[in-house]
C-alpha positions in Angstrom: 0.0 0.0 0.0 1.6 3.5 -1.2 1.8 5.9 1.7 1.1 9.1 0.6 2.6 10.8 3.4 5.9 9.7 3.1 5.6 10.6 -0.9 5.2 14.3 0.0 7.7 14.3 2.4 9.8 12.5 0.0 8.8 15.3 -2.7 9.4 18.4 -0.3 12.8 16.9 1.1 14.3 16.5 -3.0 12.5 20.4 -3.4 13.0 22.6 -1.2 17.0 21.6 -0.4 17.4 24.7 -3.0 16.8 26.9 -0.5 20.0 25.8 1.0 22.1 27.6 -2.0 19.7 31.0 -2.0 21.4 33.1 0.9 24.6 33.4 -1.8 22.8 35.9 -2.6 23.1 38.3 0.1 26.7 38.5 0.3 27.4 41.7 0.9 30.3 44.1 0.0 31.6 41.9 -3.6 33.8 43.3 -6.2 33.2 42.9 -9.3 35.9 40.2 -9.6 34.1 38.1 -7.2 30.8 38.6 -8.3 31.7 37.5 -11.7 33.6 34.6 -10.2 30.2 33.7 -8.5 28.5 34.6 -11.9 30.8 31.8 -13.5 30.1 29.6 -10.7 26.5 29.4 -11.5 26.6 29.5 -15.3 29.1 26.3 -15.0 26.0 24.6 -12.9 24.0 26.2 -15.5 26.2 24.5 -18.2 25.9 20.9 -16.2 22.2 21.0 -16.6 22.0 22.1 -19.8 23.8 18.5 -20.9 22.3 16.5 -18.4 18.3 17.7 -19.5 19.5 17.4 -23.1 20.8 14.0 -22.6 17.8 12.5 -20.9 15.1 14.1 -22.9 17.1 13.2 -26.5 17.7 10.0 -25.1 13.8 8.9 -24.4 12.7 10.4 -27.7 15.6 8.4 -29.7 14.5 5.4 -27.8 11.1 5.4 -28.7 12.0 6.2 -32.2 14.2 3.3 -32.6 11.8 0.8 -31.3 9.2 2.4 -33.8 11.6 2.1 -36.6 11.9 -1.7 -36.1 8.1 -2.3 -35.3 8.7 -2.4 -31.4 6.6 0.6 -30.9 3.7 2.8 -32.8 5.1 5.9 -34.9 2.4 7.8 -33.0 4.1 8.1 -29.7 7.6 8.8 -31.7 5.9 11.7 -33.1 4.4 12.6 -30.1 7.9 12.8 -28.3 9.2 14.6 -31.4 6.9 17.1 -30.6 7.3 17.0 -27.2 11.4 17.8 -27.4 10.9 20.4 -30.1 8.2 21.7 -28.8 9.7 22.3 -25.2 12.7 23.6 -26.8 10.7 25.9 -28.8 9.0 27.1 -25.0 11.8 27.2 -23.6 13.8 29.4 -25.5 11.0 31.7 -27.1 9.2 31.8 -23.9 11.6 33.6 -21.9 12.5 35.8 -24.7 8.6 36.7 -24.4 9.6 37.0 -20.3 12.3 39.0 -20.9 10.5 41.5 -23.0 7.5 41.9 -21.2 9.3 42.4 -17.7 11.6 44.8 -19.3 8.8 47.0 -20.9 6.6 46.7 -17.6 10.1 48.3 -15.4 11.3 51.0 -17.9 8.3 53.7 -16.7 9.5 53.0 -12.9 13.1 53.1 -14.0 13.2 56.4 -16.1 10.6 58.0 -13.7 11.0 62.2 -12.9 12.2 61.3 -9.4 15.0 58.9 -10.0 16.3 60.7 -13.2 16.7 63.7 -10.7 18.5 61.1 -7.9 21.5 60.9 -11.2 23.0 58.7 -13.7 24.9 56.6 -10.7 21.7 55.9 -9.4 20.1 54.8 -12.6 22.5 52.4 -13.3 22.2 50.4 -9.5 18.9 50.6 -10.2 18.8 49.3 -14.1 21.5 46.6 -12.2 18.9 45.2 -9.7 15.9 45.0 -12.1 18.6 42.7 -14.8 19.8 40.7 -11.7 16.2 40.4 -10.2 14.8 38.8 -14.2 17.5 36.9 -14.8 17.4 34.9 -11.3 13.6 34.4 -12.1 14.1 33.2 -15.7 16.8 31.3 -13.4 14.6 29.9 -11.6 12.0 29.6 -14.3 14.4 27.2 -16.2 15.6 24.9 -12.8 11.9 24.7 -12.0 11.3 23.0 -15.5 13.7 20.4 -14.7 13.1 19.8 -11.4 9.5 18.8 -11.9 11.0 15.9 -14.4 13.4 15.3 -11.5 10.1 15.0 -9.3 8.1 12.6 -11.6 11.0 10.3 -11.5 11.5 10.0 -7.3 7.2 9.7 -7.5 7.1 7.1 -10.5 9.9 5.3 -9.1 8.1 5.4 -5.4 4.3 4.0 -6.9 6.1 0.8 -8.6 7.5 0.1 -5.4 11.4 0.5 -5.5 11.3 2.7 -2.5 14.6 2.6 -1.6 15.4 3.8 -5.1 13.4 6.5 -4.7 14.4 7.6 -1.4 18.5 7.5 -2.7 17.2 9.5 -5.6 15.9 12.2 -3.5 19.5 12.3 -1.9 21.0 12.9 -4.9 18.1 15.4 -6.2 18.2 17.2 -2.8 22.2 17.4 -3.0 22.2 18.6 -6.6 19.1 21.3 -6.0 21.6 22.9 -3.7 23.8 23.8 -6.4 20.6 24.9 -7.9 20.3 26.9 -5.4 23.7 29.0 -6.2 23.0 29.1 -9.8 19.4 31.4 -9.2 21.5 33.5 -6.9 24.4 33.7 -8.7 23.2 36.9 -10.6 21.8 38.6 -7.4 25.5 38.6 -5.7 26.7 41.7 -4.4 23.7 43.7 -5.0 24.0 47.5 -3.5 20.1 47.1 -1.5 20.3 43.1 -1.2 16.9 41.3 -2.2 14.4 40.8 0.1 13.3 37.5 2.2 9.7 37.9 0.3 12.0 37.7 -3.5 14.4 34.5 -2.6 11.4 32.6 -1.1 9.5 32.9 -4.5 12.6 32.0 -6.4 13.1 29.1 -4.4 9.0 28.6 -4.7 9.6 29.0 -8.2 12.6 26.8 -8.7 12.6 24.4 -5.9 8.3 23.9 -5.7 8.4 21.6 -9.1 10.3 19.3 -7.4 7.3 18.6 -5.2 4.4 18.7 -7.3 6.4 16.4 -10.2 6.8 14.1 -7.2 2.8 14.4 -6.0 2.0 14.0 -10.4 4.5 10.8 -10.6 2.7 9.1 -7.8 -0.2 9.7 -9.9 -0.2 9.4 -13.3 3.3 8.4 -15.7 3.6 10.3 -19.0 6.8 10.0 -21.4 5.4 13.2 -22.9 5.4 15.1 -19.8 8.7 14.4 -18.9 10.1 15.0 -22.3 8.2 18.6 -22.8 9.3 19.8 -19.3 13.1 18.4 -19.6 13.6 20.4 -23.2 11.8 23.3 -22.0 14.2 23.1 -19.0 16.8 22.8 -21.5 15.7 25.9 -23.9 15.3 27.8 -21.3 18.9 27.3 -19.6 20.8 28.3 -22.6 18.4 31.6 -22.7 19.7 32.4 -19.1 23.5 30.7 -19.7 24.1 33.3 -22.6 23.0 36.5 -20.5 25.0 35.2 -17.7 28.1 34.7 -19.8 27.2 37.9 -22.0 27.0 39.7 -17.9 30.2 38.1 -16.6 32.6 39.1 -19.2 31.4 42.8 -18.2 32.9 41.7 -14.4 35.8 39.8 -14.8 38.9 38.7 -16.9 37.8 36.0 -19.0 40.5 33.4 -16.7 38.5 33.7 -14.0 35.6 33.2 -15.4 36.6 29.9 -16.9 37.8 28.8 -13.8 34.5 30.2 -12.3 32.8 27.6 -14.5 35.2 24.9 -14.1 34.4 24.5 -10.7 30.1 24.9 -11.1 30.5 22.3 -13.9 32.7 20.1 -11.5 29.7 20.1 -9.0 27.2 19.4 -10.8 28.9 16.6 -12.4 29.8 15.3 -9.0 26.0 15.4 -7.7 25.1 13.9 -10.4 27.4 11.4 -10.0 25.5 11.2 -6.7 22.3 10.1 -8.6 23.8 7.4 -10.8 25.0 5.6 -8.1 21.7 5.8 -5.9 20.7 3.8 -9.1 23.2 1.9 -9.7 
C-alpha cells in the first residue's frame, strides 16, 4: 500500500533543499571580480544541466523512435515525443525571450521615472543593475523549475512501482544537486547594493525548488513520457536563454581566466552530484 505521506515528504525533502544555495545571494560588500567569479560559478552549474536535460530528454525520444523504426513501438508516440522535445525547446527558448521583454517593458516607466532621473546617472545604473539581476534569477529559476518537476516525476514514478529505496536514494541525490541549484538562481543577485528581500528568494526558491514537489505528488499519480520529455527540453531551452546572458554579464565583471575557472568548478559540482544520482541507481 503507497503511503502518501511519506511521498510528499519524499517530494518536499528533493525540493525545497534549493533553499539551501539561495542566501549566496546576500553576500554583501563583492567586487566585481568576485561577483563575476560567482557569476561563472552558477553559469558552470548552468552548463551541467543544460547537458544533463538534453541528454535524458534526447535519449527517451531516440529510444522510442528506434523501437518504432523496427516495429517495437507505434510511430504515434515517436511523433508525439518529437513534438514533445521540439516543442519544449521551442518554450523554452521563445518563452523567456517573451519574459524578458515583457518584464523589461513593464520596469522602464519605474526606471526612467521624474524622481530617480533627478536622484542621477549613478543611481540609474544600480537601479537598471537590480531590475537585470532580479529577471535573470527568475528566468533562473523559471528554467531549474522546469527540470526539477522531471526530476520529481522520476523520485514519485519510481516510489508508486514500489522500488522505495530507489526513490528515497534519488531524492539524496536530487536534494544534494538542488543545492547547487540553489547558487546558480543567486548567482546573478551577488553583491547587490540594496540586497533582495526575504519575500524575492522565497518565490525564487518557490519557483525553482516547488516543481520538485508537485512532479513528485503528479508521478505518484499518473506516468507520461510526454510530460517528462516537454518539461526536460523546455528546462533545457530555457537554460541556454539564461546561460548566454550570464556569460554575455560576466565578461562585463571579470577577466575571462577567472571566469573559466569560475565555471570549471560549477560544472565540477554538478557533475559530482550527479554522480550522486547514478549511483543511488546503480
Amino acid at each position: 500500500m503507497i503511503d502518501y505521506w511519506q511521498l510528499l515528504l519524499l517530494g518536499a525533502v528533493a525540493g525545497f533543499t534549493i533553499f539551501l544555495g539561495l542566501p549566496l545571494a546576500i553576500l554583501p560588500h563583492l567586487s566585481h571580480r568576485q561577483k563575476g567569479f560567482l557569476n561563472a560559478l552558477a553559469l558552470g552549474i548552468l552548463i551541467f544541466l543544460i547537458i544533463d536535460v538534453f541528454n535524458e530528454s534526447w535519449d527517451s525520444t531516440a529510444e522510442t523512435a528506434k523501437k518504432a523504426f523496427v516495429g517495437n513501438a507505434s510511430w504515434g508516440d515517436a511523433i508525439l515525443d518529437f513534438i514533445a522535445f521540439f516543442g519544449g525547446l521551442v518554450i523554452g527558448l521563445i518563452g523567456l525571450a517573451l519574459y524578458e521583454r515583457k518584464t523589461m517593458t513593464n520596469n522602464f516607466p519605474e526606471i526612467l521615472s521624474l524622481e530617480n532621473i533627478k536622484k542621477g546617472d549613478e543611481y540609474l545604473h544600480q537601479v537598471f543593475h537590480k531590475v537585470s539581476a532580479n529577471r535573470l534569477a527568475m528566468m533562473i529559476a523559471i528554467g531549474i523549475g522546469a527540470h526539477n518537476f522531471s526530476e520529481g516525476l522520476a523520485v514519485g514514478q519510481s516510489y508508486v512501482s514500489g522500488e522505495i529505496g530507489l526513490a528515497i536514494l534519488l531524492v539524496i541525490g536530487f536534494g544534494a544537486h538542488n543545492t547547487t541549484e540553489g547558487f546558480g538562481i543567486a548567482g546573478p543577485l551577488t553583491g547587490l547594493i540594496k540586497r533582495p528581500s526575504t519575500r524575492f528568494l522565497l518565490l525564487l526558491g518557490i519557483v525553482g525548488g516547488g516543481p520538485t514537489f508537485i512532479g513528485t505528488v503528479l508521478g505518484g499519480l499518473w506516468i507520461s513520457e510526454f510530460a517528462f520529455i516537454l518539461f526536460l527540453s523546455a528546462a533545457g531551452g530555457a537554460l541556454i536563454y539564461v546561460s548566454l546572458l550570464m556569460y554575455k554579464a560576466g565578461r562585463k565583471q571579470t577577466t575571462n581566466m577567472v571566469l573559466m575557472i569560475g565555471i570549471f568548478i560549477g560544472l565540477s559540482a554538478g557533475l559530482l552530484t550527479d554522480l550522486i544520482i547514478e549511483l543511488a541507481g546503480a
